[in-house]
GUTI-498685 format. One record per residue: residue number from 1; residue in one letter; y, x, z of N, C-alpha, C in turn. Coordinates in steps of 0.001 Angstrom, whole numbers. Example, Ala and Ser with C-alpha at 12.3 -4.5 7.8 and 13.67 -1.06 7.14 Angstrom:
+-----+------+---------+---------+---------+---------+---------+---------+---------+---------+---------+
! pos ! code !  nnorth !   neast !     nup ! canorth !  caeast !    caup !  cnorth !   ceast !     cup !
+-----+------+---------+---------+---------+---------+---------+---------+---------+---------+---------+
!   1 !    A !   -5690 !   13190 !    7800 !   -4500 !   12300 !    7800 !   -3300 !   13200 !    7800 !
!   2 !    S !   -2250 !   12850 !    7080 !   -1060 !   13670 !    7140 !      30 !   12900 !    7870 !
+-----+------+---------+---------+---------+---------+---------+---------+---------+---------+---------+
//
This chain:
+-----+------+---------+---------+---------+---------+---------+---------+---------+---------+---------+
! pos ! code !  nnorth !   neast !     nup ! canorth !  caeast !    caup !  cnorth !   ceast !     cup !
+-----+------+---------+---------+---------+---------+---------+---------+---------+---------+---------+
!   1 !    X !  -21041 !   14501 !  -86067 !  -21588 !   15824 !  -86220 !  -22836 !   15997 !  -85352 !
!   2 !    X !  -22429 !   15590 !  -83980 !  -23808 !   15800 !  -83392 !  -24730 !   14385 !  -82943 !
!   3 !    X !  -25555 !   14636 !  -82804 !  -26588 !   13031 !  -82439 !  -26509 !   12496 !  -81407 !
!   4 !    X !  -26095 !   11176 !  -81022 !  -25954 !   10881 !  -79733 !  -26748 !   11551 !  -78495 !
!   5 !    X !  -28222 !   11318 !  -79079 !  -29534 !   11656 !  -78615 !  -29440 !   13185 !  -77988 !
!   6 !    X !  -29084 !   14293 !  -79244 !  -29072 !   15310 !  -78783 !  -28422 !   15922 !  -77622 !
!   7 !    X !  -27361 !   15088 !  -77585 !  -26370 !   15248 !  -76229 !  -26672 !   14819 !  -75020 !
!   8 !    X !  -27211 !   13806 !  -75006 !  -27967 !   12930 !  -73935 !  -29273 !   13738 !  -74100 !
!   9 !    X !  -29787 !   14179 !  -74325 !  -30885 !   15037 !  -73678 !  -30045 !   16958 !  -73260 !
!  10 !    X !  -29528 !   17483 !  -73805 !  -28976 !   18571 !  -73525 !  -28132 !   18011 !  -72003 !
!  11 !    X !  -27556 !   16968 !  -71843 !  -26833 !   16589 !  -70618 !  -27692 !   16571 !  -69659 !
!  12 !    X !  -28781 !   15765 !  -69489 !  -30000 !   15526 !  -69239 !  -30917 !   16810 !  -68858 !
!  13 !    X !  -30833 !   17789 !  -69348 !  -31517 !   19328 !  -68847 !  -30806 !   20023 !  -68205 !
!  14 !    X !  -29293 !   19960 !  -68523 !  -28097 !   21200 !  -67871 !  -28067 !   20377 !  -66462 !
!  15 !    X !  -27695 !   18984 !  -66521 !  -26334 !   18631 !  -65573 !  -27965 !   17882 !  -63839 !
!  16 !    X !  -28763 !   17320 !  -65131 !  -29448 !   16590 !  -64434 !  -30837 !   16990 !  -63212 !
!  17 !    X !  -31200 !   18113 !  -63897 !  -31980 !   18927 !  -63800 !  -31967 !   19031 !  -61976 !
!  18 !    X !  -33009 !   19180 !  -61527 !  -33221 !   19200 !  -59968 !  -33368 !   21004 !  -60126 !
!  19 !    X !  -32399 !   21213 !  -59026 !  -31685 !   22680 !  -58932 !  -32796 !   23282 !  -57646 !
!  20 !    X !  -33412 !   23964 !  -57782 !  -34118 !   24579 !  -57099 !  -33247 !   25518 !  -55974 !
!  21 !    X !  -32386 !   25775 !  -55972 !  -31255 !   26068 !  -54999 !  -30116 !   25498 !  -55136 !
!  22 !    X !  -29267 !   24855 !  -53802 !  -28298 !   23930 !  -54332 !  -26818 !   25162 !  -54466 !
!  23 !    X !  -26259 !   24405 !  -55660 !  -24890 !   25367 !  -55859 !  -23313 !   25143 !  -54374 !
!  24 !    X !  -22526 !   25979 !  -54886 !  -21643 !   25958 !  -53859 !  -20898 !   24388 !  -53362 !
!  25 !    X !  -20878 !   23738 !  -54879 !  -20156 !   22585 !  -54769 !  -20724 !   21309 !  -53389 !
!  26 !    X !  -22268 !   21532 !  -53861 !  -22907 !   20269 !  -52894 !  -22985 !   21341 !  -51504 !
!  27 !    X !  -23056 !   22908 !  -51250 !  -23612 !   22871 !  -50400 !  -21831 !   22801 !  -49158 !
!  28 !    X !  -20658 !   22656 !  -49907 !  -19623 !   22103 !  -49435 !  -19481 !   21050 !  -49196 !
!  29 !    X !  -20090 !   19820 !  -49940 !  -20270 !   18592 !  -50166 !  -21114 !   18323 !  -49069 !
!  30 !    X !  -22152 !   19215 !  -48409 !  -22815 !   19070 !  -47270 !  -21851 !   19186 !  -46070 !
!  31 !    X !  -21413 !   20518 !  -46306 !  -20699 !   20705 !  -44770 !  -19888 !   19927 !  -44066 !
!  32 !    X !  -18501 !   19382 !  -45624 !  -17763 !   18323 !  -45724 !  -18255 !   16861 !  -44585 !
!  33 !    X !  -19366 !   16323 !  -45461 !  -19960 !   15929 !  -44728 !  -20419 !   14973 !  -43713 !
!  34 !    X !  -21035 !   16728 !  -43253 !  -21331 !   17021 !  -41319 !  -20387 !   16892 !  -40700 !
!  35 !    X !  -18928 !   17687 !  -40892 !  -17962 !   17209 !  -40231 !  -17302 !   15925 !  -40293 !
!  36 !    X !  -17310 !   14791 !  -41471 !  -17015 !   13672 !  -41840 !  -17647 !   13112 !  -40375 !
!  37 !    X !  -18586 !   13073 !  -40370 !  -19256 !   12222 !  -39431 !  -19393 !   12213 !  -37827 !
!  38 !    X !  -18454 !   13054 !  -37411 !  -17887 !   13035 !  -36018 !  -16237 !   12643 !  -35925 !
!  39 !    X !  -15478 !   12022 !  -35189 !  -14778 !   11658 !  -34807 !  -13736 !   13190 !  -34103 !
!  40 !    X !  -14357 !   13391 !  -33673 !  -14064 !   14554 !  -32460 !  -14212 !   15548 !  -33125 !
!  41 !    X !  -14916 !   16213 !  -34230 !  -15049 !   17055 !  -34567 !  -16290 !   17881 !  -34470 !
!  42 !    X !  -16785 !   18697 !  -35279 !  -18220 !   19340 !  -35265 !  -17857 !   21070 !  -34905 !
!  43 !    X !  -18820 !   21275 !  -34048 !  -19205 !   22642 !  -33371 !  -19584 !   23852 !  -35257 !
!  44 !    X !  -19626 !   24575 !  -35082 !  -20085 !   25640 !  -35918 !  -21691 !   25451 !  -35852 !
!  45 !    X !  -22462 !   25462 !  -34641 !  -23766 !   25163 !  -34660 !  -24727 !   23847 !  -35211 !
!  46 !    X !  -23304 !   22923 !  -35080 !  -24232 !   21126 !  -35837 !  -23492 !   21569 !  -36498 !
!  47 !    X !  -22712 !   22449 !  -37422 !  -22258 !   22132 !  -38826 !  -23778 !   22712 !  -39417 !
!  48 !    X !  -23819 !   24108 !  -38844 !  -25084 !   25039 !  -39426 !  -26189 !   24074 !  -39672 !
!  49 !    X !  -26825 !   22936 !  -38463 !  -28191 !   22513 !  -38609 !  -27793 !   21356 !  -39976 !
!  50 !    X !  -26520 !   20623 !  -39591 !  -26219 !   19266 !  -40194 !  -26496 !   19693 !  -41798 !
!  51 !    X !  -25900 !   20860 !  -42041 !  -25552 !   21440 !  -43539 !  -26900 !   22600 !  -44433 !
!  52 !    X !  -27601 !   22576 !  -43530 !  -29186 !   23417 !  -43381 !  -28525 !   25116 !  -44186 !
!  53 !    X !  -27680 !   25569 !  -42969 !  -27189 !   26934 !  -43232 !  -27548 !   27829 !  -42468 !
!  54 !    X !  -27332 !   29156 !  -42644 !  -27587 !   30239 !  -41781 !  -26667 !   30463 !  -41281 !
!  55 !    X !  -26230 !   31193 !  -40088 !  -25101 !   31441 !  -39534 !  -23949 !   32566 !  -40628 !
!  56 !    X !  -24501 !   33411 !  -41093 !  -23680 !   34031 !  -42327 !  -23182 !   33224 !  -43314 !
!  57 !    X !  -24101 !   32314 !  -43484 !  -23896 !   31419 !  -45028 !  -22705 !   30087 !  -43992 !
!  58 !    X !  -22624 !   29983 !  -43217 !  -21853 !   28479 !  -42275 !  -20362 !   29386 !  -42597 !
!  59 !    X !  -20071 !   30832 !  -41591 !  -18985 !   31343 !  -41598 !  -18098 !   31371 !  -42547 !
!  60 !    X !  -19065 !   31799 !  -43784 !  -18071 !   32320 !  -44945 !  -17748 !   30608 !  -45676 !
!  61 !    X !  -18536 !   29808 !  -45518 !  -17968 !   28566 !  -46128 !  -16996 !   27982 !  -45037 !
!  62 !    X !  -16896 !   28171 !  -43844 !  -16024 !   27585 !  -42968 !  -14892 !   27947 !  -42936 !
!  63 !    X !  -14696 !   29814 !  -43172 !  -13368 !   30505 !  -43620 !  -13068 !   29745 !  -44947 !
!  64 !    X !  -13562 !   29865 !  -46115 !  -13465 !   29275 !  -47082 !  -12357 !   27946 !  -47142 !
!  65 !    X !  -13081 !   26952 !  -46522 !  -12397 !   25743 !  -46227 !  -11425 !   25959 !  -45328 !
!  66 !    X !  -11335 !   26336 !  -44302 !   -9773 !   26642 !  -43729 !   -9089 !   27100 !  -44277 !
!  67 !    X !   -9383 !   28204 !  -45301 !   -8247 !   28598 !  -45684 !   -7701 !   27527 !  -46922 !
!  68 !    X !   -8584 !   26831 !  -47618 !   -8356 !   26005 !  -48619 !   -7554 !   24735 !  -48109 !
!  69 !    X !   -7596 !   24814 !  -46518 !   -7157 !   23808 !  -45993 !   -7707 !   22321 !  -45946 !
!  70 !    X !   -9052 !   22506 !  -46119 !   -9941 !   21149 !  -46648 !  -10458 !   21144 !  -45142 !
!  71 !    X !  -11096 !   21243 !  -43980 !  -10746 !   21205 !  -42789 !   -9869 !   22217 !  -41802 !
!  72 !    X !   -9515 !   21973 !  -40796 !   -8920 !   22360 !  -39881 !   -9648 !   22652 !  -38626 !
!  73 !    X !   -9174 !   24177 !  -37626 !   -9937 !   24345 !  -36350 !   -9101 !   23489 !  -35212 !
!  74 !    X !  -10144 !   22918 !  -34590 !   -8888 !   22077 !  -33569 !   -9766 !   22900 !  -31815 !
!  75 !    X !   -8926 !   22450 !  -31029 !   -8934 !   22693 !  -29701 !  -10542 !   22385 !  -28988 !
!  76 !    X !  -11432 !   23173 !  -28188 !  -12684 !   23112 !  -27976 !  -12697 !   22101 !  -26590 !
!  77 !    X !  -13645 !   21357 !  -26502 !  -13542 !   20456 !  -25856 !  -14434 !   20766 !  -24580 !
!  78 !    X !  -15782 !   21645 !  -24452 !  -15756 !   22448 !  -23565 !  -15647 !   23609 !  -23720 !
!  79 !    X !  -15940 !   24741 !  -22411 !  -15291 !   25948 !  -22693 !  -16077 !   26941 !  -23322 !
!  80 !    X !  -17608 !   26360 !  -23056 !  -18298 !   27002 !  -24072 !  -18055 !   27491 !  -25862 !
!  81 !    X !  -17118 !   26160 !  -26026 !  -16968 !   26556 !  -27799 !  -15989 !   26928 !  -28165 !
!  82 !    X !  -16164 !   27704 !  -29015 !  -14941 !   28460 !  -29586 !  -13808 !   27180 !  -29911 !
!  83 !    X !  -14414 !   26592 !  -31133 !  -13737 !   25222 !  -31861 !  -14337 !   24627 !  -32983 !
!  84 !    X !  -13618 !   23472 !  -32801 !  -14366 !   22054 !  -33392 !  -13666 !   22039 !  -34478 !
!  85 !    X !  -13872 !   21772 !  -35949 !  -13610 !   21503 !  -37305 !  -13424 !   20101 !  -37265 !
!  86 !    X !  -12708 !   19590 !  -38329 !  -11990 !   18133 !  -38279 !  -11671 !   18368 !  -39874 !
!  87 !    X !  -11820 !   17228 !  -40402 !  -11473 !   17292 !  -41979 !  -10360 !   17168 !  -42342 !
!  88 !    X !   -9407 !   17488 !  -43254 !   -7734 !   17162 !  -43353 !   -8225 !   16478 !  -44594 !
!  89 !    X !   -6779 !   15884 !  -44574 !   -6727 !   14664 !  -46060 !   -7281 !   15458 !  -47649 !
!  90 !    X !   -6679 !   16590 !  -47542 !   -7038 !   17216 !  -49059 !   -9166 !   17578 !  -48730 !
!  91 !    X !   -9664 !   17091 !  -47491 !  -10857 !   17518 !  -47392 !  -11526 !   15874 !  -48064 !
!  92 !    X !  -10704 !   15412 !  -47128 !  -11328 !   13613 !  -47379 !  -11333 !   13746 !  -48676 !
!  93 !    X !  -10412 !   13770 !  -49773 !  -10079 !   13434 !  -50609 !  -10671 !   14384 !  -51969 !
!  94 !    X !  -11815 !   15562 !  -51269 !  -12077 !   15965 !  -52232 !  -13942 !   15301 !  -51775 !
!  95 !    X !  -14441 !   15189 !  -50620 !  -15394 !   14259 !  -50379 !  -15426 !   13503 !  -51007 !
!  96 !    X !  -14767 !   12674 !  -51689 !  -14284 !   11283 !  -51722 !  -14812 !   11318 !  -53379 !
!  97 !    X !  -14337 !   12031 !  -54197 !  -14046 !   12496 !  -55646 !  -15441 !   13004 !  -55711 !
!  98 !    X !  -15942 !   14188 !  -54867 !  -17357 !   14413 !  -54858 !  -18737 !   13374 !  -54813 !
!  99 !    X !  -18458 !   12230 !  -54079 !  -19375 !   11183 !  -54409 !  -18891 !   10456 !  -55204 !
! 100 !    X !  -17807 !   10091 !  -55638 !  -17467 !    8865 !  -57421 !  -18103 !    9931 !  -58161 !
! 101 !    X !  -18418 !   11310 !  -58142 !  -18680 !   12143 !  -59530 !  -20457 !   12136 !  -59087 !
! 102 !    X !  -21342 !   12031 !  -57783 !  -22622 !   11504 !  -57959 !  -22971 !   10335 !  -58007 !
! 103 !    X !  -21786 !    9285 !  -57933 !  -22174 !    7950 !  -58427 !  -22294 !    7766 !  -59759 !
! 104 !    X !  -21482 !    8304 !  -60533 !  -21069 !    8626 !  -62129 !  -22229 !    8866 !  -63117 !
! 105 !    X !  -22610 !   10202 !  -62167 !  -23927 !   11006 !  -62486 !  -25293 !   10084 !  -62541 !
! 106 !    X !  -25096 !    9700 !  -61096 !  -26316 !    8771 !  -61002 !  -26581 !    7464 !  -62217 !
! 107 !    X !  -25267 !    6712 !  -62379 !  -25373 !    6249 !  -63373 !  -25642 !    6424 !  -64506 !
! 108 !    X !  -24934 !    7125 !  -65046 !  -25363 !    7704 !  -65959 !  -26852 !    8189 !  -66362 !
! 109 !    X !  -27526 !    8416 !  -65424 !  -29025 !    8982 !  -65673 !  -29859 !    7924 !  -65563 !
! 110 !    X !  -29485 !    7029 !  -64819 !  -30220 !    5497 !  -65367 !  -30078 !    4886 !  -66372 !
! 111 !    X !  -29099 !    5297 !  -66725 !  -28590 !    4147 !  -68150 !  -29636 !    4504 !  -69203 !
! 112 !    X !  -30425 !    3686 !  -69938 !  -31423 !    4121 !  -70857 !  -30511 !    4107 !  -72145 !
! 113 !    X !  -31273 !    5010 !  -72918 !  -31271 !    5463 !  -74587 !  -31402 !    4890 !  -75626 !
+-----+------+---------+---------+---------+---------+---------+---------+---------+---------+---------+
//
């Protein structure tokens, strides 16, 4: 019914398209991350710079994920900080799924016609 072609270019404009603002998924996929990449855990302030957020826009995705349970607040290591974020398994594991689906992507947009 429909043309290979036509689909592969409609895929190609919706999916592929360089997003002039990034959506919620990657800018989780960012925060995710920022915290991935400490051991110890990331401050609220290197999540903000790591994830290029505003302090309004960091909070409400940080409540977000705690409550989703995709990271966790753990114990502040000096007394300056409130607390350090740490990723839980359902966080890894949606990181994880989030890059096989831009490897996918990526492939896919190389593959010629």
């Amino acid at each position: 019914m429909y043309d290979c072609s036509l689909f592969s270019a409609l895929f190609n404009r919706i999916f592929m398209s360089k997003f002039k603002y990034r959506d919620r998924t990657s800018i989780i996929k960012d925060v995710l991350e920022t915290i991935n990449g400490d051991v110890k855990g990331k401050t609220k302030t290197s999540i903000m710079r790591g994830a290029n957020l505003n302090f309004e826009q960091v909070n409400r995705y940080l409540d977000f994920l705690v409550l989703s349970d995709a990271i966790k607040a753990t114990n502040p290591l000096r007394s300056q900080e409130l607390a350090r974020y740490r990723l839980t398994q359902k966080g890894l594991k949606f990181l994880r799924s989030t890059e096989m689906l831009d490897l996918l992507m990526y492939a896919y947009q190389r593959k010629p016609v």
